[in-house]
Every structure is written in C-alpha cells, then in structure tokens.
KEROLO-860302 format. One record per residue (C-alpha): residue number from 1; residue in three letters; x, y, z. Coordinates in Angstrom, 3 decimals. Last residue first. Layout:
# residues N
<node NUM, "ALA", <X, Y, Z>>
...
# end
This chain:
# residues 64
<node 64, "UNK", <2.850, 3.191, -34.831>>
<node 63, "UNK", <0.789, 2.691, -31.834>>
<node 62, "UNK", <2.750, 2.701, -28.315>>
<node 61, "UNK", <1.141, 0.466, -26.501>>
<node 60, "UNK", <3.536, -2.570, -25.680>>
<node 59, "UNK", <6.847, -1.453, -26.949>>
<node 58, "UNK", <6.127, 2.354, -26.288>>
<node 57, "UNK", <5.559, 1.539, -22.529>>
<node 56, "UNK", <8.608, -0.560, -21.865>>
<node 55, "UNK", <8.614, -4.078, -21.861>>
<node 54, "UNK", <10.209, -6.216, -19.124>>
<node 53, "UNK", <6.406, -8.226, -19.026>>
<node 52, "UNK", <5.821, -7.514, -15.370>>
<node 51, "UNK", <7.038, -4.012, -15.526>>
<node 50, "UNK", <4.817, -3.151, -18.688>>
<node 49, "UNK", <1.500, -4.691, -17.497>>
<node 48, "UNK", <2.383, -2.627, -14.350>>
<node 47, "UNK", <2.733, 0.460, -16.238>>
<node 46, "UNK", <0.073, -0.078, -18.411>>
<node 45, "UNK", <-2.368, -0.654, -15.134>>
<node 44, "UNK", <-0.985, 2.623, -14.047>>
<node 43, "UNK", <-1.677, 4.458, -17.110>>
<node 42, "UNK", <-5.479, 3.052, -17.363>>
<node 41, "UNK", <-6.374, 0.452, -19.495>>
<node 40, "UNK", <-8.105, 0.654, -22.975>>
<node 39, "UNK", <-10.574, -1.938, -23.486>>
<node 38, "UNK", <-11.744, -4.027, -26.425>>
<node 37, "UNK", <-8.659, -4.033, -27.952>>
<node 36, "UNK", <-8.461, -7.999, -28.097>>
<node 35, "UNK", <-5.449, -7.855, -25.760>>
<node 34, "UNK", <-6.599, -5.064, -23.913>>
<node 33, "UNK", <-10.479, -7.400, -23.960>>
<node 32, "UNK", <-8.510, -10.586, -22.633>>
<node 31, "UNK", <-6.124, -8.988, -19.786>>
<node 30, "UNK", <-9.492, -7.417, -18.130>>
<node 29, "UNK", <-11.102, -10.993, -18.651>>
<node 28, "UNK", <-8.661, -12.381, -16.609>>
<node 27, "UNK", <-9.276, -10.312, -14.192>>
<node 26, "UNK", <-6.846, -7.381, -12.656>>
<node 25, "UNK", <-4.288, -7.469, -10.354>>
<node 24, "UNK", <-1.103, -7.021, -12.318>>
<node 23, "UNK", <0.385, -10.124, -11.477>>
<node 22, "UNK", <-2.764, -12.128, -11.071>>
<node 21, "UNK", <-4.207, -11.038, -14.346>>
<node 20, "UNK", <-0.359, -11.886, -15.936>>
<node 19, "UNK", <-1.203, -15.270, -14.425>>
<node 18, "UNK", <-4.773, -15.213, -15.654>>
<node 17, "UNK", <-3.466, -14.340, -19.066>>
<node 16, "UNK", <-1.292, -17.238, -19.081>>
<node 15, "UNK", <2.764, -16.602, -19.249>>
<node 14, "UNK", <5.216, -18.664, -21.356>>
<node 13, "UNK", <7.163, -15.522, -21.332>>
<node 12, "UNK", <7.174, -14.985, -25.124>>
<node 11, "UNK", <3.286, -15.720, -24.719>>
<node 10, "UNK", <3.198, -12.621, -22.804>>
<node 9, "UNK", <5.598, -10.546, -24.900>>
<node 8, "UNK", <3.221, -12.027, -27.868>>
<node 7, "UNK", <-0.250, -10.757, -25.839>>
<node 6, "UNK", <1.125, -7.425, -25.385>>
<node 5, "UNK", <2.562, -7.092, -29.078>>
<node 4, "UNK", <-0.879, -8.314, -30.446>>
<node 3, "UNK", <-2.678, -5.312, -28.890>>
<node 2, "UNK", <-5.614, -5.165, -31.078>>
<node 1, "UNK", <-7.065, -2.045, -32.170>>
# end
C-alpha cells in the first residue's frame, strides 16, 4: 500500500526524498519504494522517518 501520508508530510516540509534519505540515512531509493509501498521499513527507520517529519508513528504508518 502506498504511503501517501509520508510523502505529503514530506512535501508539506518542502523536503526532497534525498534530503529526508540524508536525514534518516538511507537512499533515495529506500525513501521512494516506502513511499510507493514497495518496502516496509524497519521500526527504527519509522522512528527516524517520524522524528524528522514531526509526525508520530500512527500518522505516518498507521493503516486505517
């Protein structure tokens, strides 16, 4: 499933998905596929997605 809420709380912070790569230190391509829902990250790589975004873990991947 797509994670459109990660990539608008990105976009929301006029952020690239190399610069949230860089932040979270991971590839670009890593930020592409959980955005595309191609790849399911880890707990800790959530958590950091989450931090540098401001969002919390249910607002990002949290499915409804």
């Amino acid at each position: 499933m797509k994670n459109l809420r990660m990539k608008a709380a990105r976009a929301a912070l006029d952020l690239s998905q190399q610069q949230l790569a860089d932040a979270v230190g991971v590839s670009r391509q890593t930020i592409n596929a959980i955005e595309k829902g191609d790849y399911n990250p880890t707990i800790k790589l959530c958590v950091a997605i989450c931090r540098c975004l401001g969002k919390t873990l249910d607002e990002l991947f949290w499915e409804d």
